[in-house]
N, C-alpha and C positions, 0 to 999 in steps of 0.2 A: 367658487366659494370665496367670500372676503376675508382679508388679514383677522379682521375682529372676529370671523364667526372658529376661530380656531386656536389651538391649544396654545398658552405661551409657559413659558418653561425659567426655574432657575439654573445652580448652577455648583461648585464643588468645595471640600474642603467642611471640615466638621466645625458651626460656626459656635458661637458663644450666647446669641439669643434661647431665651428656653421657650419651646413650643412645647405644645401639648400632643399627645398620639393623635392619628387622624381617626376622625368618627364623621363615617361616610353619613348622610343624611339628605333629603329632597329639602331643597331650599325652605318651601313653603313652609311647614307644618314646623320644625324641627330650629328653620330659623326666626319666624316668630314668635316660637314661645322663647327662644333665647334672649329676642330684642327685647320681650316684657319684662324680662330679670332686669335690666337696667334700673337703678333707683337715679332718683331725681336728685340734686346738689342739695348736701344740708343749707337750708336758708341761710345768708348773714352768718355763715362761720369766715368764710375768708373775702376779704376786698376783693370786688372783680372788674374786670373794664366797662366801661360804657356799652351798652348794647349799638350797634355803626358806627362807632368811635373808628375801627379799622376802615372805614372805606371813604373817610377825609385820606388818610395818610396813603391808601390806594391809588389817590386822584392824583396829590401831590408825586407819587411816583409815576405816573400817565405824562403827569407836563413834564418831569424831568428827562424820560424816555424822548418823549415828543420837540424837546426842546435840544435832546444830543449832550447832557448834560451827566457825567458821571454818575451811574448806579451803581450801587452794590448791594446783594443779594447773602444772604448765610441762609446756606442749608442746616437747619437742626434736626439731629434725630439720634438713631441708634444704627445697628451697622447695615440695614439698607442704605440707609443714606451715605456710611462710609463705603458700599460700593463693595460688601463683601464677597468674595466670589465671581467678580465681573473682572477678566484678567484687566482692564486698566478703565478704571474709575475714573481718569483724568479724561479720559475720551468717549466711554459709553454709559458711564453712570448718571445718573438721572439733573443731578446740578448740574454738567457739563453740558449736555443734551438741552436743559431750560438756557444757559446762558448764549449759544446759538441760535437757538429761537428766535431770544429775547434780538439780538443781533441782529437777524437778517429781517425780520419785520419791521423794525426800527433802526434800519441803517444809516449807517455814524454812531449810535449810540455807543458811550463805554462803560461796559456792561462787565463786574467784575465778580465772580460769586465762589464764595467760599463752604469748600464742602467741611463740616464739623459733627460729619456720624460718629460715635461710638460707639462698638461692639457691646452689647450687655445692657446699655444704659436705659434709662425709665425718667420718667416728666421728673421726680425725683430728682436725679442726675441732672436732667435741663437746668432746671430751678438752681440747683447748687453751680452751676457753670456757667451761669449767663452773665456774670459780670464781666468773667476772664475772658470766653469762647465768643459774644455777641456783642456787648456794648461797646469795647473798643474799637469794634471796626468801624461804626456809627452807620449801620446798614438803613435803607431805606426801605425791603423786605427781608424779613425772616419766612423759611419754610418749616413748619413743626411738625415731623411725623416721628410719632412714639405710638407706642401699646402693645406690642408684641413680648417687650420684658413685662410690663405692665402687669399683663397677666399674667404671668408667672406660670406655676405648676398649676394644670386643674381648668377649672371653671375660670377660675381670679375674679368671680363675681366680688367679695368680699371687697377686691381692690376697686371694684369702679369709680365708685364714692373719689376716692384721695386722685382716681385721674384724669376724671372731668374737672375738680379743685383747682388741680396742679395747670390744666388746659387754659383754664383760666387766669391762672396766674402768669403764665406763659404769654399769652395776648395781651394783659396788663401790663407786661414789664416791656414787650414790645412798644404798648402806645407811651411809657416812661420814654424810650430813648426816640418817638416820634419814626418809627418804623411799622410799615403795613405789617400786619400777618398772616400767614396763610394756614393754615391748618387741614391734617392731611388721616384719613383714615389709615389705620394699619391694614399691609396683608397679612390675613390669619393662614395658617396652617389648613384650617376645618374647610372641607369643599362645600360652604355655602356661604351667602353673602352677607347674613345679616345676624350677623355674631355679636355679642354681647358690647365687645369694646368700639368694632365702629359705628355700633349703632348709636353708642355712647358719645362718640366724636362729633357725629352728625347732629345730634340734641345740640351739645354745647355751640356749635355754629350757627344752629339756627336762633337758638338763644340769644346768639349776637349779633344776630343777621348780619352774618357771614358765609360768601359763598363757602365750598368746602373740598376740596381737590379729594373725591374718592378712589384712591390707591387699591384699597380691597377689590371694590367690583372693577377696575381697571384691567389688573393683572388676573383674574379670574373669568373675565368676559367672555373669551374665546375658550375654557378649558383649560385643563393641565393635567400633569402626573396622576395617575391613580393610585399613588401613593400618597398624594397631598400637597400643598403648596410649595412645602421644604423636607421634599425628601433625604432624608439622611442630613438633616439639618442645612441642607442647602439651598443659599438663599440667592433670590432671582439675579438671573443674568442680564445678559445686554436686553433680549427679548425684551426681557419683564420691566426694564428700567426705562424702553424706547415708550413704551406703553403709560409707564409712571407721568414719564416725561411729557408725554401727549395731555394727561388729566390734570398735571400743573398746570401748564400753558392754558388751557381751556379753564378752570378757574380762577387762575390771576385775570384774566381777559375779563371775566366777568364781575369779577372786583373791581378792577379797575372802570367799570362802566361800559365796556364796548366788547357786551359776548358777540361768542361770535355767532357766524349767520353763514361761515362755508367750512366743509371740511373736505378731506382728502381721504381716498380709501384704499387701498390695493390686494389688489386679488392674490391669494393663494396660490403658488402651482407648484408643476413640476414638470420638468423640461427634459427627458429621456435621449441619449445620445448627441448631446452637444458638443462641438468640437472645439480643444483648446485653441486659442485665438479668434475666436469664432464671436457670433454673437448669439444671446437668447434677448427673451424680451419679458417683459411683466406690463398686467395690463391694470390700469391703473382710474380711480372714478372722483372726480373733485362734483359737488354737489352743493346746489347755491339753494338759501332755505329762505332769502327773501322773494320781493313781487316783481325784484326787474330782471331783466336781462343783462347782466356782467359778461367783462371780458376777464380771464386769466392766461398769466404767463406762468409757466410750468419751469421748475428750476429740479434739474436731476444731480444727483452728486452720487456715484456710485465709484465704480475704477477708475471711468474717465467719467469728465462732467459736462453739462450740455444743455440748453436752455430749447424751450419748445411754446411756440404760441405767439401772441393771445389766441385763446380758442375762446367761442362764445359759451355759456353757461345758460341755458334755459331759467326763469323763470320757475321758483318752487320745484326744481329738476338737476338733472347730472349731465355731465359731458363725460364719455368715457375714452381712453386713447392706449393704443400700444405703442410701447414706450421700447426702443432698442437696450441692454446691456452689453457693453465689452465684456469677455470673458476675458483672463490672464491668458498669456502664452505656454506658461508654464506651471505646472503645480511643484512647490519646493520639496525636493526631495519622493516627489508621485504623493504626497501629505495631501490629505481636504484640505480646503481653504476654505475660507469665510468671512466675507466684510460686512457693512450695512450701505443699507439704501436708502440716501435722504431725497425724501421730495417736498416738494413746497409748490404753493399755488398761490400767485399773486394776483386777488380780484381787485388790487387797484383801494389801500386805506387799510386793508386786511389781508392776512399771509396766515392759512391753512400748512397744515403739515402733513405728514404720510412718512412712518418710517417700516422698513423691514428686515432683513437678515436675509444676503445671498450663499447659500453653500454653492460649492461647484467640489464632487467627492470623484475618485477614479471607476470607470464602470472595466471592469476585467473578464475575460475568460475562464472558464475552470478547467484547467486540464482535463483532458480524458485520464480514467486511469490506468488506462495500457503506458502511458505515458511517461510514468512515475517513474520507472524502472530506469529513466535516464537519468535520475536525480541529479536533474538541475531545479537549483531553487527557484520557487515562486518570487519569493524576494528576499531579503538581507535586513537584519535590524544591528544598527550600530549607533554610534554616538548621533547622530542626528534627530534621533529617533526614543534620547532619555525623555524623560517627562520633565519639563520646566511650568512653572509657574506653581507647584505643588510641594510636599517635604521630600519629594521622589527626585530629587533632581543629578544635575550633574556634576558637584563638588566631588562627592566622593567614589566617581566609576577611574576605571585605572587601566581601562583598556579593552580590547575585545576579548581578552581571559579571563577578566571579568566580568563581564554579561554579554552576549551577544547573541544571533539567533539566525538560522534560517529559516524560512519557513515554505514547505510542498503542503501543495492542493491537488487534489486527486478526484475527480466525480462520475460514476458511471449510472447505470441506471436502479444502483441498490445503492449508493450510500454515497455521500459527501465526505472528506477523509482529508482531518488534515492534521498535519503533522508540523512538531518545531522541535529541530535540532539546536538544544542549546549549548551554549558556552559558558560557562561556572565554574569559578574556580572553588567555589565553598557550597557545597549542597544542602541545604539543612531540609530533611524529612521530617523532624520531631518539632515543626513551628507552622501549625494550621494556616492555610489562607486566608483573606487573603494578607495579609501580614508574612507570611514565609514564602521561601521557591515555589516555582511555580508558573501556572500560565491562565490568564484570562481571554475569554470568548465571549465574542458582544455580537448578537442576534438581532435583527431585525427583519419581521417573519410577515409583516403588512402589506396589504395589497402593495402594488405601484402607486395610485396616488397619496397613500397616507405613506408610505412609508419614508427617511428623513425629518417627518416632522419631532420637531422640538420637543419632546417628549416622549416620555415611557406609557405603553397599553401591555396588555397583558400578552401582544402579542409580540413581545422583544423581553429578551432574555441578557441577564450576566452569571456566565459561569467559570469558578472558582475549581481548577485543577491543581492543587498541589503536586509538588514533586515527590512521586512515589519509589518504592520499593519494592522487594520482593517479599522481605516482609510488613511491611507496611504499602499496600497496593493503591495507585490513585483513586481518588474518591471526588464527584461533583457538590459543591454547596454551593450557594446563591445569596446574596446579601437578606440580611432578617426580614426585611420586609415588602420583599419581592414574592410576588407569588408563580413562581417559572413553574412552568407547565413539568409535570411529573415525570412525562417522559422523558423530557432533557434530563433532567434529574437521573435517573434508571441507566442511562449510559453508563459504558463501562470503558472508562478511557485505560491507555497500556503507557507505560512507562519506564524505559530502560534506561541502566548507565551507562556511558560512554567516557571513553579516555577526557573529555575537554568538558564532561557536566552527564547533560541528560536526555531523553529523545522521547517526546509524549508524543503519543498518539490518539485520537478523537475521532472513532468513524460515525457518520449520524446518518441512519440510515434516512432514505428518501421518506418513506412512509413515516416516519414521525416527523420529517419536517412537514409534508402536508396536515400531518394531524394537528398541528400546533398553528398553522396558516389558516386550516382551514378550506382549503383548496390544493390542486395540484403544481407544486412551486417549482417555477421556473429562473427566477432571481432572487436573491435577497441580501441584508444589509452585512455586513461581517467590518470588525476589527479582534484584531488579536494584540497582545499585551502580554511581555515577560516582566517576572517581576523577583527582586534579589532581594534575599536577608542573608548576610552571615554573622549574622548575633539572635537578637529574639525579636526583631521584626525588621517589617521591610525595610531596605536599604537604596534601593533606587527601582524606576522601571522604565520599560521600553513598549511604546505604544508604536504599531506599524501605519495607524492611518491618520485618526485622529489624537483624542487630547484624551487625559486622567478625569475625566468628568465625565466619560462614555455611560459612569453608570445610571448617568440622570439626565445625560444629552446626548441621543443617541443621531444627533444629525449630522455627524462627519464622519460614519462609518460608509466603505467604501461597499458599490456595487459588485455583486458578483454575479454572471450570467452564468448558469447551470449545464445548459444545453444548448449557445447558442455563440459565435466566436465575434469576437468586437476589434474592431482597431484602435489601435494603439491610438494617443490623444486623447479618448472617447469621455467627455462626461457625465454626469448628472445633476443637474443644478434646479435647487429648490429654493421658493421664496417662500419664507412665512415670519 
């Protein structure tokens, strides 16, 4: 299966754009009668640009690329474009990604581009900032993606009117400072493609016959969350921005006069027992869409980097190749890891791209549980293991008396059992999860081949254990808009206290993780997670595998084999 035919995913932290709840619907029926609600620009209310007026100033940016001559780029938008959510924007975020691009295709160029997202912001907001944010830089492209404040609360039918206006106004004050623009559809929330406000975007481009970098069906392409594009108001990750980044490139190109005519594809997998320093491979499909026969040179950037070819391209056809990856020596700390994979295809005048996301998570053994009884830990959660990049972090832990954790695994042929002995200097019971004490459980219950992908199905779970009592007893909740399967729910986890905090226990039995899989489960995805309040919400936490975002990216939770014993080094490494 290819990169495009599969889910791509956001990312964490409760963001500041307002979306609407998700309203599942079949593209067809549900999305064009949305696109009809779109009304057409009051005639002659506001000045607007030239209809092709953008694709002189596109040209003029073609000879300066082509000539090695200083570009600069500003990304306008709101907080996609600042990269919300993607732990570093300056290296995976969608302007960063275009300005590479723009780079290795046009080598020597100096290509300088300025990210200027605002969280919250709306064409509105643009409009008022463009003298300060744009014109002084004397950019020769602008990128414009808005619409997701736009719409506001609701439908935000009402708004479309003032944001096709403002769209225009926007490409207007562009061709004032003699800079191309590009204009970029929102990703909506709603899982269909043709939602009110990009259909809206789309109009106004064609309006101006301008091509139109579609973002929406981009990051939608392959699938996502069945909670929705931003769940829990989280907005896309590197995935989603590799993807953005691909439908810019692909419509500047055709702005500028020379679409293109090859791409790059790569296949989806997953790679079951690879060994650390080892290598796996990902196979990968460049596809030439004119009459002749081309050569390309294959440029990889992943751990190590490595060039391959020219291979020949058939004629209206593909060349397909497996491609070697180095794996790390080491996982820090036994932590998933997770880089990207750039690839690039040079047919010689034209450079195709291809990006993906390599996990490589720990594949482990599950103790027996005659086992247990030697209580020795599974493993140890300490400072290496706070949660960074989040408001959970490291400033204020004060030692292992202050949070820390073991944690035993136990599995025999009735139930999976696991237990974390914690360390707490402050217990609060009377502060609900997940905001209070307590311990999170991250499920991933999917076959082998779906399972690490980048995203939530109904068959991965987050569960919310509070630190109990005796009179007050643990209880399971699940984030509001998770639908976790009832039976995990119905568990009855135990939780005692001990001299240095608390000691939960969690046995699941076998037969409801099959009911929940669907099948008879022999492995599946686990991370567990402590987390400390001592006031009236959380104060820091401790993730054992992956990252604080487990609850919307479930693809660095670590393997566990059930019934089967693995060596040490052993991984698992997914491309998507």
């Amino acid at each position: 299966m290819r990169l495009s035919q599969l889910r791509v995913l956001p990312c964490l932290v409760v963001g500041v754009i307002v979306i609407t709840s998700l309203t599942a619907a079949p593209r067809g029926r549900q999305g064009r009668a949305a696109a009809q609600a779109v009304q057409a620009d009051a005639p002659g209310e506001l000045p607007g640009p030239q209809a092709g007026a953008g694709v002189s100033a596109a040209k003029r940016l073609l000879d300066r690329l082509t000539a090695k001559q200083p570009v600069t780029v500003v990304c306008l938008g709101d907080s996609i474009t600042d990269g919300f959510n993607v732990p570093d924007p300056n290296l995976d975020g969608f302007p960063a990604l275009l300005r590479r691009m723009l780079e290795e295709r046009w080598a020597g160029a100096q290509v300088t581009v300025h990210r200027k997202g605002v969280p919250g912001n709306t064409t509105n907001d643009a409009l008022a900032r463009f003298a300060d944010d744009v014109s002084p830089l004397a950019p020769n492209l602008v990128v414009l993606q808005f619409g997701g404040n736009d719409k506001g609360v609701g439908d935000g039918l009402a708004n479309l009117p003032r944001y096709q206006q403002n769209l225009r106004r926007l490409v207007a004050n562009c061709e004032k400072i003699g800079a191309a623009a590009l204009l970029c559809t929102p990703p909506m929330h709603e899982p269909v493609v043709d939602m009110p406000f990009p259909v809206a975007a789309r109009r106004v481009a064609q309006d101006l016959r301008l091509p139109i970098a579609d973002l929406d069906t981009a990051v939608k392409a392959g699938g996502y969350d069945y909670r929705g594009l931003f769940p829990y108001f989280v907005h896309p990750q590197e995935p989603g921005h590799a993807q953005m980044a691909l439908e810019i490139y692909r419509a500047l190109c055709s702005m500028m006069g020379i679409p293109l005519t090859s791409s790059v594809s790569i296949d989806a997998s997953v790679r079951g027992d690879c060994k650390l320093g080892g290598f796996s491979s990902v196979q990968l499909h460049v596809a030439n869409k004119t009459e002749a026969v081309r050569q390309a040179t294959l440029r990889v950037d992943a751990i190590s980097s490595f060039q391959d070819g020219p291979v020949p391209v058939p004629a209206g056809g593909e060349t397909s190749r497996f491609l070697p990856i180095a794996l790390p020596h080491t996982l820090s700390g036994g932590r998933s890891l997770e880089w990207p994979l750039w690839v690039s295809a040079d047919l010689g005048g034209e450079v195709a791209f291809g990006l993906a996301r390599i996990t490589a998570v720990p594949v482990m053994s599950c103790p027996n549980a005659a086992l247990q009884a030697a209580k020795v830990p599974f493993a140890s959660l300490s400072w290496a293991h706070l949660s960074v990049g989040s408001q959970m972090g490291r400033s204020d832990w004060k030692g292992d008396r202050d949070l820390s954790a073991n944690i035993y695994l136990a599995c025999d042929e009735a139930a999976l059992t696991i237990t974390l002995d914690v360390a707490d200097d402050i217990v609060k019971t009377d502060v609900a999860m997940p905001l209070g004490d307590g311990v999170e459980v991250y499920l991933d219950l999917r076959d082998d081949n779906q399972r690490g992908r980048p995203y939530f199905t109904k068959q991965c779970a987050t569960l919310f254990i509070g630190a109990g009592s005796a009179e007050q007893p643990s209880t399971i909740v699940s984030p509001p808009d998770d639908e976790t399967a009832p039976e995990l729910l119905a568990l009855k986890p135990v939780c005692v206290a001990t001299a240095r905090g608390y000691r939960l226990t969690l046995a699941i039995p076998r037969t409801v993780l099959n009911t929940v899989a669907g099948r008879p489960l022999k492995s599946l995805g686990l991370d567990l997670a402590v987390d400390d309040c001592d006031g009236t919400q959380r104060k820091q936490q401790m993730m054992w595998l992956g990252r604080g975002d487990n609850f919307v990216n479930p693809r660095r939770l670590g393997e566990l084999r059930l019934d089967q014993m693995v060596e040490p080094g052993t991984v698992r490494v997914t491309v998507f």
